[in-house]
C-alpha positions, 0 to 999 in steps of 0.5 A: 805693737803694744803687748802690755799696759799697766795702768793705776795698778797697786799691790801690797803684802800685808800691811805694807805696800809695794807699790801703789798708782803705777803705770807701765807700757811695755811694745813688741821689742823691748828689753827692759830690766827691772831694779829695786831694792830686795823686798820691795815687791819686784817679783809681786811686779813680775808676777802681775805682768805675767797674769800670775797676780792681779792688781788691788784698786777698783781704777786698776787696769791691766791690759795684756795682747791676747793673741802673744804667748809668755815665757815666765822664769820663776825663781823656783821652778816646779816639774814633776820629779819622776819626769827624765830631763828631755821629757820635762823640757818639752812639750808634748802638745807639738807634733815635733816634740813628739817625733824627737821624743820617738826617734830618742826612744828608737836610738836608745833601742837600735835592734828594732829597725823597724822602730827606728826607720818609722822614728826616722820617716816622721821626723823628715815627714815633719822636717823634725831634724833641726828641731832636734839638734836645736833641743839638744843644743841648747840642752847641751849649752846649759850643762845638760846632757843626760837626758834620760835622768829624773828631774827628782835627782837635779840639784835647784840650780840645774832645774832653775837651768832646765825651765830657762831651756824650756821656755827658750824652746818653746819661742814665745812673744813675751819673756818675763824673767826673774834672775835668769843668770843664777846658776850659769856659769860665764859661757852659759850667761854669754851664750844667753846674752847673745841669745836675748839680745835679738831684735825680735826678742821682747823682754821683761826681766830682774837680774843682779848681772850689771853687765847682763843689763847693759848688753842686752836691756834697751831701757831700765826700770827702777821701783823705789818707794812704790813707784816706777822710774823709766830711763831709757838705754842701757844700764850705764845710760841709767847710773848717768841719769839717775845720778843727774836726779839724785843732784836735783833732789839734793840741790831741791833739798838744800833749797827747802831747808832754806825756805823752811828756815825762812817760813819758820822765823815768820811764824815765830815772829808772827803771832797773828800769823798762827792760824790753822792755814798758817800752820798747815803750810809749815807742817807741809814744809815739815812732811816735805823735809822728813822725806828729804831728810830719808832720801838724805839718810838713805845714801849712809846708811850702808856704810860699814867700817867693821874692825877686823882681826890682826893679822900676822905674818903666816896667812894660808899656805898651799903645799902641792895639794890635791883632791880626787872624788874616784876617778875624777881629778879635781885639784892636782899638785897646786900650790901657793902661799897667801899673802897679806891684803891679797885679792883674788878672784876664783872662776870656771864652768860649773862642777869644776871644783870651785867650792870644794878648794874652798873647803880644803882651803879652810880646813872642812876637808883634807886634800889626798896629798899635800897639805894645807897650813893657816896662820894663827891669827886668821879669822875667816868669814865664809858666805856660802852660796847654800846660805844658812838653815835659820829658825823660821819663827825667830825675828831679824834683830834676834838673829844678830843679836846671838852672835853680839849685842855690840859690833867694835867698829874702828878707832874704838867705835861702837855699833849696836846690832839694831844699828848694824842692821840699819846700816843694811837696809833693815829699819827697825820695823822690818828687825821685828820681822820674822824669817818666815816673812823675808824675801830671798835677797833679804835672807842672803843680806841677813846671812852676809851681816852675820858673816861680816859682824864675825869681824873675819881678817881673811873673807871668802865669798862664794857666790855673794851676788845670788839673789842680792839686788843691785844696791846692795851689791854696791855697797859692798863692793865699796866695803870690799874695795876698802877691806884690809884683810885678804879677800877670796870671790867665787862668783860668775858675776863678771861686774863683781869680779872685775870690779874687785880682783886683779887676780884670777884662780882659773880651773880649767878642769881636770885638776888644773888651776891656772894661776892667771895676773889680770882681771876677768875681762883681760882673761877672757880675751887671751882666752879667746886669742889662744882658742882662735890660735889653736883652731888656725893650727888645727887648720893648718895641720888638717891641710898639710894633712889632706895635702899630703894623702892626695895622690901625686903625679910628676905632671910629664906630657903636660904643658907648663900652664897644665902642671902649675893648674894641677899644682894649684888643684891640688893646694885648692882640694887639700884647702877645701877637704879641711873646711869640710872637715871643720863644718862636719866636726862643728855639726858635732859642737853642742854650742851650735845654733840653728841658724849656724847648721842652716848656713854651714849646710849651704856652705857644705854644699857649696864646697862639695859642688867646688870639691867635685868640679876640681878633683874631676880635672885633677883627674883629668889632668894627671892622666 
């Protein structure tokens, strides 16, 4: 079933075109992830699929299914401040909304009985209950659960988080996305990716997340000098048959410069031959190896060798700090000490106290015990995930040139600031540009060459991948691969992360840093591990628990066979009494799923049936 055609559909910004003539079919069950550099039109592209935009040209045609209902992510979401969490994301026009929002009301006011037993009798009379427990779960799974607090206190992250709920709830046909893992920690992004990789889930989305692509998009779309690319499969399928291409054109390139050669001596040795019709087949040849020439240039022009400062023997060193805001521990008695070309990498859900150890770190803030000690010669560079407040009406080029005219690069080398923007995407048309008139991933790659150009020796970046596209998230990763100074990421970009450190600072809440050898990936399966170990512990606790409350009996008057049978009634009971237990407290999770309380109630079910039918032939049996 098709629910979107885009057919001939061109878009531009002023005078500079997005894209022009695309076509594009999208059928009930795709996923697909969009990629594109910042600034070429990829949320002008989400905007017109989603109805947001139309297209420019009489031959355009767009053609949505009318009967399916779209979920569309904007990058800034908009809800009226004085709305509570719970209110702003639901909807009042369904009747279960409206129930769950009465028996919410009713809870927070239990002396009027009546109120709540009215609450109560129109959830079970619209079967309302796991509606609820779905609202609060997927609440509670993204970090929000105060429900009673106005949208006007959120910071952007958390409202960015609570839209994403909203749509979610709401179940629609078609999900159009635009960065949907900003803001998420990784239990969030995991717990998303599971959720969006159901069967009957369609999608549309951008994202920066290169492992998010590949768990979940059946087929990628790249738009690049104005035109779609489809690649069918996932992200890796997509870098094998983009590099296929990309050997194809180099191979093409190489071929036309040959012939252009070729074509050239000709028509120098051909007088006769210099007609109008002679000269349009080598200006053809010309046009044609100008656009080889920009692919050609487009692969080098990221490259980055900026000089850092020296190093010396004293880096940061870390005596037992710790740091407190009231009753709220955030860093307790954590040392280390720094040392040369280190790489680590800093991860924990959010609100853990990721940025401000940062800052004690830097010098911003001082700890309450302890103390922090920086070397001499450390120069740092820091990306902050808030950016930097810039004037609107100053052009791109002026914003480096107020830090340097000229960049050292190594072995004496020079680069000007208009060639260090090169380097990052920026041509020279675009430096010209004012703020005011940059897209948020070109505004981020701005703020990261300001940083960069510093020529830091101990680089921290806290949450570089935001808003940045993919492309110029590899190119960083290869500076960053080959940087010589120390080197701190914050981000909950798993690809980023373990592509650059082997080395984990882990906050785990409460004050506690975990100090954990390996990368991400290796982290998150022992994490698993200890979590699965702990739970069989739990169990079998519960069990020797259970066991030894249940009534005994010395089994006289009995048969052999009858007091092995109560023996086995008893393990049996004490088993199940467990499980039941594990079922009731997993209710109580707010992880839980609705597909999951269906199938534990069945379960639970089942096991109070077994549990009766047993402890009424114990009985039976010890009497």
């Amino acid at each position: 079933m098709n629910f979107l055609t885009l057919e001939n559909v061109s878009r531009s910004y002023g005078e500079k075109l997005l894209f022009k003539g695309i076509n594009l079919h999208i059928d009930k069950g795709q996923k697909i992830g969009l990629i594109a550099k910042n600034g070429t039109g990829k949320t002008t592209l989400m905007r017109v699929i989603a109805g947001k935009e139309g297209s420019e040209g009489e031959n355009a045609k767009i053609t949505l299914r009318k009967d399916i209902r779209i979920g569309w992510l904007d990058q800034e979401p908009d809800f009226h401040p004085q709305m509570d969490v719970l209110s702003a994301v639901l909807d009042d026009a369904n009747p279960m909304v409206r129930a769950v929002k009465q028996y919410e009301k009713a809870l927070a006011n239990p002396d009027d009985s009546d109120k709540l037993q009215e609450a109560m009798a129109l959830m079970d009379e619209l079967n309302a209950w796991s509606f609820e427990a779905q609202v609060k779960e997927m609440l509670f799974q993204f970090k929000m659960d105060q429900l009673d607090v106005t949208v006007g206190t959120l910071s952007g992250g958390q409202k960015k988080r609570l839209a994403l709920v909203k749509i979610l709830l709401s179940e629609p046909d078609f999900l159009i996305l635009d960065e949907p893992t900003n803001h998420l920690d990784i239990e969030m992004i995991e717990w998303l990716e599971e959720y969006l990789s159901q069967p009957n889930i369609t999608l549309f989305m951008v994202t920066h997340d290169r492992y998010f692509l590949e768990n979940v998009c059946d087929s990628i779309i790249e738009l690049e000098d104005g035109q779609l690319w489809r690649y069918s499969g996932s992200y890796s399928d997509y870098l094998e048959k983009k590099a296929l291409k990309e050997e194809v054109e180099a191979t093409t390139y190489e071929r036309r410069k040959k012939l252009l050669k070729t074509e050239l001596d000709w028509v120098r040795k051909s007088p006769a031959a210099r007609t109008s019709k002679a000269k349009a087949r080598v200006d053809s040849y010309f046009d044609r190896k100008e656009a080889n020439d920009a692919l050609k240039q487009q692969k080098d022009e990221m490259s980055i060798q900026i000089k850092e400062n020296r190093l010396g023997s004293k880096i940061v060193e870390l005596h037992n700090i710790s740091k407190s805001y009231g009753s709220k521990k955030i860093i307790e008695g954590f040392s280390y000490k720094f040392k040369r070309k280190e790489r680590i990498g800093i991860v924990g859900p959010n609100g853990t106290g990721k940025s401000t150890f940062l800052q004690l770190m830097t010098q911003a803030l001082v700890p309450d015990t302890g103390k922090v000690v920086v070397g001499d010669t450390i120069v740092f560079g820091h990306y902050r995930q808030e950016g930097i407040q810039l004037t609107e009406d100053k052009r791109v080029i002026d914003v480096v040139r107020d830090i340097a005219e000229v960049i050292p690069l190594e072995k004496g080398k020079e680069l000007t600031a208009a060639q260090l923007l090169e380097r990052f995407l920026f041509s020279r048309p675009q430096q010209q540009v004012y703020l005011s008139q940059l897209s948020g991933g070109e505004r981020r790659r701005l703020y990261l060459i300001t940083v960069l150009m510093r020529n830091p020796n101990f680089l921290i970046l806290d949450e570089p991948t935001n808003d940045l596209d993919v492309m110029t998230l590899q190119v960083l990763e290869d500076f960053l691969e080959e940087y010589p100074g120390c080197l701190i990421v914050v981000t909950h970009d798993r690809y980023f992360m373990d592509k650059l450190v082997e080395h984990l600072f882990v906050f785990e809440g409460n004050g506690q840093i975990r100090d954990f050898l390996g990368t991400h990936v290796e982290y998150r399966m022992v994490k698993k591990r200890e979590e699965e170990q702990r739970k069989k512990a739990e169990s079998e606790q519960q069990a020797l628990a259970s066991a030894a409350k249940a009534p005994s009996t010395n089994g006289a008057g009995l048969t052999n066979t009858e007091r092995n049978e109560l023996k086995k009634l008893e393990r049996e009971i004490a088993q199940a009494e467990a499980r039941k237990k594990e079922i009731m407290e997993r209710f109580n999770a707010p992880d839980i799923t609705p597909d999951e309380i269906s199938k534990l109630s069945g379960e639970l079910g089942t096991l109070q049936d077994t549990l009766e039918t047993k402890e009424l032939r114990w009985l039976e049996l010890s009497m």
